[in-house]
N, C-alpha and C positions, 0 to 999 in steps of 0.2 A: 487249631492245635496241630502241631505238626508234632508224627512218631517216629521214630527212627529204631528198628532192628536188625541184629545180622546172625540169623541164622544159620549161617552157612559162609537197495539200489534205486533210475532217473529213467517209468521209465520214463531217463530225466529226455527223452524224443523231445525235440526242441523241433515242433512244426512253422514252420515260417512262412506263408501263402503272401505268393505278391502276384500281382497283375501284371501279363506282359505274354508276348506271343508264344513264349517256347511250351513244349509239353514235355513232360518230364515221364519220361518211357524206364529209368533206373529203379530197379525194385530189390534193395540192400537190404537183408536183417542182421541182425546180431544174434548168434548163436551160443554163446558164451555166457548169458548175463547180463546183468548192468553194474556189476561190482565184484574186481577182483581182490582177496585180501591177500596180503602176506607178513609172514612173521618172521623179522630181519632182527640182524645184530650190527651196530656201529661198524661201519669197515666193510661191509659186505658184500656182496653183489650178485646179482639174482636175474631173473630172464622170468619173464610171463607173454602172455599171450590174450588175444584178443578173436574169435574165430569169427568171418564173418561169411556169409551167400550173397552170392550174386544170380536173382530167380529167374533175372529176364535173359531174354534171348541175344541179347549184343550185349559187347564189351562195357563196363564201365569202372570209371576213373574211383577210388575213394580216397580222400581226403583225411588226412590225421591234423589236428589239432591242441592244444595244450588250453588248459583253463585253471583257475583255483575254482571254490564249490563252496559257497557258504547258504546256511537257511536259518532264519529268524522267524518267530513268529510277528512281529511290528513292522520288519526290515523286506520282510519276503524273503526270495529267493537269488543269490546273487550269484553269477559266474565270471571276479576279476580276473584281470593279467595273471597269469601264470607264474607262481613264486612270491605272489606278493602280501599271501594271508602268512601269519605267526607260523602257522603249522603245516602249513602248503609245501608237497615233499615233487611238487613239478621239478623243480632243479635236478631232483634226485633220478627222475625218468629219463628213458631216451628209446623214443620211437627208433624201430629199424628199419624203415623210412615215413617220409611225410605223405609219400601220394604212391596210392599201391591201384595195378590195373588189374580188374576181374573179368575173368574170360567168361561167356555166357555159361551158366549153369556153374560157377567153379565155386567150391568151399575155399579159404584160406587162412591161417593164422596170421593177423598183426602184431608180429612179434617187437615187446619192447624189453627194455635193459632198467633195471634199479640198482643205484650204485648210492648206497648209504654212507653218509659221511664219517669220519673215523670219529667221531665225540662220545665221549663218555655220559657229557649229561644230556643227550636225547634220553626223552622217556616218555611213554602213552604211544597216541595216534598219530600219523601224520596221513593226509589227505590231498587228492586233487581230482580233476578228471582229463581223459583223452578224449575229446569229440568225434565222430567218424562220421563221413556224412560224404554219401555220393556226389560225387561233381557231375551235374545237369546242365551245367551253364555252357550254350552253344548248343544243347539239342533241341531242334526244331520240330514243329509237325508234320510227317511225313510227306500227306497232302500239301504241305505249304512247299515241303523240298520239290516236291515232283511239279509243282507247276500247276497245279488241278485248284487251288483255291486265291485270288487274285484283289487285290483290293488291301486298306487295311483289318487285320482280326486281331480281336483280345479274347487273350484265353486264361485260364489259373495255371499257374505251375507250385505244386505241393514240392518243398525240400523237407528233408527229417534230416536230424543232428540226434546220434546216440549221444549222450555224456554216461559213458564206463566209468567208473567210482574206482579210480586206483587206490587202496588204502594198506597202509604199512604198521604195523606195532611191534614197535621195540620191545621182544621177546614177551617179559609178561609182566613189566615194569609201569607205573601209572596205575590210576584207577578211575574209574568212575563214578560218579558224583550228583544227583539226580537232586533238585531244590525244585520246591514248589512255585512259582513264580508270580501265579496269580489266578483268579477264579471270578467268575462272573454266571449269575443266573439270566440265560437270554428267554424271553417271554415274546412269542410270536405267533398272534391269532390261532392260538391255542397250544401251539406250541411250547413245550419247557427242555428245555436244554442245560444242561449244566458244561461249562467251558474251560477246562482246567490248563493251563499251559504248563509245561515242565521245560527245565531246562538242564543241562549236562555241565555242570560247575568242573566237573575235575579234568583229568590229563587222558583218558583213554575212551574210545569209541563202545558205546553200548546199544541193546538192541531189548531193553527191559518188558517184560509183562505188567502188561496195567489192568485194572478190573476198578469199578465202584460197587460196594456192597449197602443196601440200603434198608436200612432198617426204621419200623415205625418208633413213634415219640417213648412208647412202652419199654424198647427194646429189643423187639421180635426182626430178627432176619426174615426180609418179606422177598429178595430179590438179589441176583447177582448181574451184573452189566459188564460183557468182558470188552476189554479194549485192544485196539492193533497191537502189534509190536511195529516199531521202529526204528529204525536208524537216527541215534545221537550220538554224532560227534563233537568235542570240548568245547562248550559255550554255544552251541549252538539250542535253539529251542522250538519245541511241537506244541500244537494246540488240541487237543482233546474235545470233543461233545457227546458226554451222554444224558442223551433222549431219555425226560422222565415225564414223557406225556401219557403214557398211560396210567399215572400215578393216580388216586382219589384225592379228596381235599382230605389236608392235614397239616402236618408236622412230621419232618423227617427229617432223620441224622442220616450221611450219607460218607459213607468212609472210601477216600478211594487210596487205593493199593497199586502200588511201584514196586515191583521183584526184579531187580536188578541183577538176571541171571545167576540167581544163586549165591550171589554176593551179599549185594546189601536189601536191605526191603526197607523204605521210605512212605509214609502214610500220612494222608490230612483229611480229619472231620471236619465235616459244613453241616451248618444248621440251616435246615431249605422248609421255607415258608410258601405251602401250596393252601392256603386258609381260601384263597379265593378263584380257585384253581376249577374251570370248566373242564371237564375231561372229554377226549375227542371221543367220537363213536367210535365203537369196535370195529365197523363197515370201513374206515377211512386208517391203519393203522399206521403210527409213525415210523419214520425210518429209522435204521439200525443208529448204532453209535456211530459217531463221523467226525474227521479228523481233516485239519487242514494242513498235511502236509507236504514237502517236496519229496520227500524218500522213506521207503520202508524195506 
């Protein structure tokens, strides 16, 4: 039974490890975030920033890049060509360059430009990401430059790729739209799980509170289970688990609750059958509620 009331960032680090001589001496963070939002009007044009460090002691090179940014729950995680999802506002960005050099120890802002198109029917979210990601390639190991180790070596070289979450909403037009998508009880060597996926049906990016309240067959509120907040943007979808392995055998209704920041609140009861339900020992306790997602 579904209720319906209205009351009212990555880090998408994109680790890459390959085999190969070089050692990677570049030590970049992102000091910003991993999602900048802004709130534009058709025509507009704007300037944001990206701040990044450079900890190590020599110079290094960073790389700006363009992506779109989509997450399914079936589909995973996908990062296309730039410009090429429905809502993808790449086109609308412009790095204020593509390759910036950081002096040992230096902060700096990567500053980029949004220039929103002049249309009247933009309305919601639009999304993509900038990748930023030390250029390593050509730096060797010291010992190997200087001549001190002779022969062939393999070594690992770790890359990281920020994806910064540029995201834009046409002033306060759109909404958000929260559907149940589907539910499954997983049962796993004692283990009970309930698996709830949601999806974001409407036009604007939301960031909703979830909770399961669970109640016995009687009635009685025995328990509340809160869930993450996350990042959903339009048609994209999260998976949800919350852990009811502490439960006893029984009969339980279990209500779980979507507060759509104050907007909307969206609800669906499960009837969950633990009739033959081993309960773990208290010595071994299950883990929190868990979520398989790309972003929050």
């Amino acid at each position: 039974m579904l209720l319906r009331t209205k009351p009212h960032s990555l880090c998408l680090a994109l680790a890459l490890i390959a085999l190969s001589t070089l050692s990677a001496h570049a030590h970049v963070t992102v000091l910003s975030g991993l999602s900048n939002s802004h709130t534009v009007q058709p025509g507009q044009s704007i300037t944001g920033a990206i701040t990044v460090k450079n900890h190590s002691t020599e110079g290094v090179e960073v790389v700006l890049t363009q992506n779109d940014y989509f997450f399914d729950v079936e589909e995973g995680t996908r990062y296309p060509e730039a410009d090429s999802l429905p809502r993808s506002n790449a086109g609308w960005l412009q790095p204020e360059s593509g390759r910036v050099l950081l002096e040992p120890g230096e902060t700096r802002p990567l500053n980029y430009s949004i220039t929103v198109p002049e249309d009247s029917d933009l309305v919601g979210t639009f999304w993509s990401v900038i990748m930023v990601e030390p250029d390593t390639d050509g730096r060797f190991d010291p010992a190997v430059d200087q001549g001190e180790l002779t022969g062939p070596r393999m070594g690992i070289q770790t890359k990281i790729r920020y994806g910064i979450q540029i995201v834009t909403n046409i002033g306060t037009t759109g909404q958000s739209d929260i559907s149940f998508r589907d539910r499954e009880l997983i049962r796993d060597n004692g283990t009970v799980l309930l698996q709830v996926d949601l999806q974001n049906t409407g036009e604007r990016m939301t960031r909703p509170v979830l909770w399961a309240e669970i109640y016995a067959e009687d009635g009685e509120k025995l328990k509340r289970i809160q869930g993450r907040r996350l990042r959903m943007y339009p048609e994209t979808s999260v998976r949800h688990r919350f852990n009811l392995t502490e439960l006893d055998k029984g009969i339980y209704h279990v209500l779980v609750i979507v507060d759509d920041d104050g907007e909307d609140v969206f609800a669906a009861r499960y009837r969950i059958d633990l009739s033959d339900h081993k309960k773990i020992p208290s010595s071994q306790p299950p883990a929190e509620e868990q979520t398989d997602n790309p972003s929050d």
